[in-house]
Each structure stands twice: as C-alpha cells, then as structure tokens.
C-alpha positions in Angstrom: -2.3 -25.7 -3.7 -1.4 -22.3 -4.0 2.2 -20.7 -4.8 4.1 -18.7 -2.6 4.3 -16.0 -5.8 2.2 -13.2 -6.6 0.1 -13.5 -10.2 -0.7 -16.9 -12.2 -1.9 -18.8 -9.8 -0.6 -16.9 -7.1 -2.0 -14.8 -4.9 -3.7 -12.0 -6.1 -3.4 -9.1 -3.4 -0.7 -8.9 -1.3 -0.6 -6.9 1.9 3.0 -5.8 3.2 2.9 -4.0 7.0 5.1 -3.0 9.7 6.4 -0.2 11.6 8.4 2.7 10.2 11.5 1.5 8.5 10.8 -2.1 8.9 11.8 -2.9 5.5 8.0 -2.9 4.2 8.9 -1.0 1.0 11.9 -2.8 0.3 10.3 -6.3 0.6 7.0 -5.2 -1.5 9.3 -3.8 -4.3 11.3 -7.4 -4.4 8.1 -9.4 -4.4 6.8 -7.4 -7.4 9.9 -7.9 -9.2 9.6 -11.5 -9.2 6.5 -10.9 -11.4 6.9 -11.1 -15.0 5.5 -7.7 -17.5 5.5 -4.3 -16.8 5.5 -3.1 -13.2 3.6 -0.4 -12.2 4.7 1.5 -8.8 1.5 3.7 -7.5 3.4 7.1 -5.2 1.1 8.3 -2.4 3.7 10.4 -1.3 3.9 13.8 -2.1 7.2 16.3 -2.1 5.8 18.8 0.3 9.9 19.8 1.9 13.4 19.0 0.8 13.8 16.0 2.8 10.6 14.6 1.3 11.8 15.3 -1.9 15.2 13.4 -1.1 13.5 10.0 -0.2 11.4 10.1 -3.2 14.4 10.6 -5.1 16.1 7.9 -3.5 12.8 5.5 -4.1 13.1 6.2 -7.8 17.0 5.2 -7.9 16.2 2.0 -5.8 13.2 0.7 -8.3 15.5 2.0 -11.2 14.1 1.1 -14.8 11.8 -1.6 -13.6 9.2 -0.1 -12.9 6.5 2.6 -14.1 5.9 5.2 -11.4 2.7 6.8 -11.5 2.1 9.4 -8.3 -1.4 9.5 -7.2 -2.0 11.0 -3.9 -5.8 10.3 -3.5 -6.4 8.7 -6.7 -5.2 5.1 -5.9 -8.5 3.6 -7.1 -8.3 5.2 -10.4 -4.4 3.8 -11.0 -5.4 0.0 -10.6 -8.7 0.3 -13.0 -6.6 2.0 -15.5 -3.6 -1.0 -15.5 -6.1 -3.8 -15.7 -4.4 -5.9 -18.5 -1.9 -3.6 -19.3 0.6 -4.4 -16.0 2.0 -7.8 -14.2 1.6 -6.1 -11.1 0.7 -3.0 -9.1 2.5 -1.7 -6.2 0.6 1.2 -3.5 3.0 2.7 -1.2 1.5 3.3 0.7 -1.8 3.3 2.4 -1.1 5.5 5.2 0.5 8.1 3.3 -3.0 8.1 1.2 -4.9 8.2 4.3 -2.8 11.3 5.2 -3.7 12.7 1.8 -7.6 12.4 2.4 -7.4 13.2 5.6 -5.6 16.5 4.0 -8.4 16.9 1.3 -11.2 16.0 3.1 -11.3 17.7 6.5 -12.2 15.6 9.2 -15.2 14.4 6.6 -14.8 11.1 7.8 -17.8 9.6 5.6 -16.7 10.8 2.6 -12.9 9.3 3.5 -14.7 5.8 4.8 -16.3 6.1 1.3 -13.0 6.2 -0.4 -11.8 3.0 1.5 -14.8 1.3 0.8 -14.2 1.8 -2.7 -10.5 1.3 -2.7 -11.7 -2.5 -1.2 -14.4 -2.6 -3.8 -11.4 -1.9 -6.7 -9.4 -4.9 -4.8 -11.9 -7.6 -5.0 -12.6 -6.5 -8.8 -8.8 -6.5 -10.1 -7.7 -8.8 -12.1 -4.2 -7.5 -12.3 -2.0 -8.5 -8.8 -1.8 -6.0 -6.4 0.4 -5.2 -3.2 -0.2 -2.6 -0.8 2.1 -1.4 1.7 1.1 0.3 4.9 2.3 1.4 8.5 0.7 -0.7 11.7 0.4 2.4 13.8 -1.9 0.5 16.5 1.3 -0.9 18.4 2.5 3.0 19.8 0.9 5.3 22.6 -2.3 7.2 21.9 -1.8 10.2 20.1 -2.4 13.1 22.6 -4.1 15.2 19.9 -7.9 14.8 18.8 -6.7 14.9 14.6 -3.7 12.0 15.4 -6.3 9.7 17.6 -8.5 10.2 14.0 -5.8 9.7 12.0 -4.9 6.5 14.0 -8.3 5.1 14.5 -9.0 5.2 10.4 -5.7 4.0 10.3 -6.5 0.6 11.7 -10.1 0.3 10.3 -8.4 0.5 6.6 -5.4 -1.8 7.8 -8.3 -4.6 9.2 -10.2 -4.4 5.8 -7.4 -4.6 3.7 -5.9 -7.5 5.6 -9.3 -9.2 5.6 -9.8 -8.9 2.0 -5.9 -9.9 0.9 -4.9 -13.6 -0.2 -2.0 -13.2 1.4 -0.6 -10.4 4.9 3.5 -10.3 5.5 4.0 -8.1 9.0 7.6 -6.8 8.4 9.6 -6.4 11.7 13.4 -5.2 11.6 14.1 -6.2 7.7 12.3 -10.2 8.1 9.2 -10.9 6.9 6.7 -13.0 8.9 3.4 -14.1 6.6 0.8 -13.8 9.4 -1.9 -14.7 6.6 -2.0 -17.0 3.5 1.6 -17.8 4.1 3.3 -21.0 3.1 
C-alpha cells in the first residue's frame, strides 16, 4: 500500500492546485520538507515590478536555508533532468506563472507552447527524483472578456488536466485545507 509521503515508496509526482492565495505554495513547500536530501525549489516567477520583487523576496525568507532556488522561467524541463540523483525533491511554482512565461516568449504560437507541455509531461513520467508542481485552477472564474485571457485560460486547463492525469497523487487547496481529490489516503 502506498504512503501518504512523497519519495521512497511514496508518491512520485505531486500535484498542489487551488485558487489565488489558497495556501498552494505554502502546503507544497511543507510537503517537500518532509523529504529527506537536498531540496530543490524551481522559480517561474520573474521580478518584472517592485511588488513582484517583494513576494519573491518574501518566498526566499519563508523556504529559508532549506532549500536550493534555481529561477527558470521557461526552462522547467531542463531544472528536473539536471537534479536527477542529485535532489530528494523538486518543487515548480508554479505552472501557471510558466505558462505566462511562454505565452510571453512564444506569441500566441500555440504549437510550439503545447510542445513545451508535452515535454514537460514527457520529463514527469521519466523522473526519478519526486516532483511537486503547484498551479492556479483558473477554470472556476468568469470568461475572460479578452481573446489573449480566454487563450491563456483555455491552455491553462489543458496543462492542469494532463498534469493531474499523469500525477500519483492531486491535493485541490481551498482557503488554507487541503482536500486530496486524487491518490489520497
């Protein structure tokens, strides 16, 4: 039977959503720091603005010395072949942030950005190394008015229902409590 823990013998990818500030980060950070080795936390976000720069500030004091940071924007995929062996686990936070990112690199170029997803699922299901991801569910709001947020939202979900699919284990995080909706004990 399988432990409610993350690594040896536990489940091997995690998947942490909710709404904004649902506690998602918070509870991915504690899971991960339940697992033994070195720690590797994986930055999507990027300090575009003073306030931005704030909350990644306060981020870094709230994982303090137990963790690695390594900020990757778009590179995600790249981050968790390069920690096989070398890391207990790897943290992404998050997956909508990235999204953002391609969506910012990549024009509305939406085969090369499925590409990307399709590899970052292809990087899963080869790891070794325990993973969690963190993401926004951005499906339970209105309908962006705007052609470039109905995109946004529409990738959005697709990546959230592959990643979900894929993962041993799927917490949805509603105000602070965490309800295992997937794999859960």
């Amino acid at each position: 039977m399988r432990q409610n823990t993350i690594g040896q013998g536990g489940y091997r990818v995690v998947f942490v959503l909710g709404g904004a500030r649902s506690g998602k980060s918070r509870y991915a950070r504690l899971l991960g720091e339940t697992v033994d080795g070195r720690r590797l936390f994986v930055a999507t976000a990027q300090a575009l603005d003073d306030e931005m720069t704030q909350r990644i500030e306060n981020h870094k004091r709230e994982r303090g010395s137990l963790w690695e940071t390594r900020e990757e924007p778009t590179e995600i995929m790249t981050a968790i072949r390069d920690s096989q062996g070398t890391h207990g686990v790897i943290l992404i936070d998050c997956l909508t942030l990235w999204l953002s990112n391609l969506l910012m690199a990549h024009g509305e170029d939406l085969d090369k950005i499925e590409d990307r997803i399709q590899d970052l699922v292809r990087c899963l299901k080869e790891t070794k190394t325990p993973v969690i991801l963190v993401s926004n569910e951005v499906g339970l709001s209105i309908v962006p008015e705007n052609r470039l947020g109905r995109v946004f939202r529409d990738l959005a979900g697709r990546l959230n229902q592959d990643i979900a699919r894929l993962a041993d284990r799927v917490v949805f995080m509603v105000a602070g409590i965490p309800m295992d909706i997937k794999g859960g004990a």
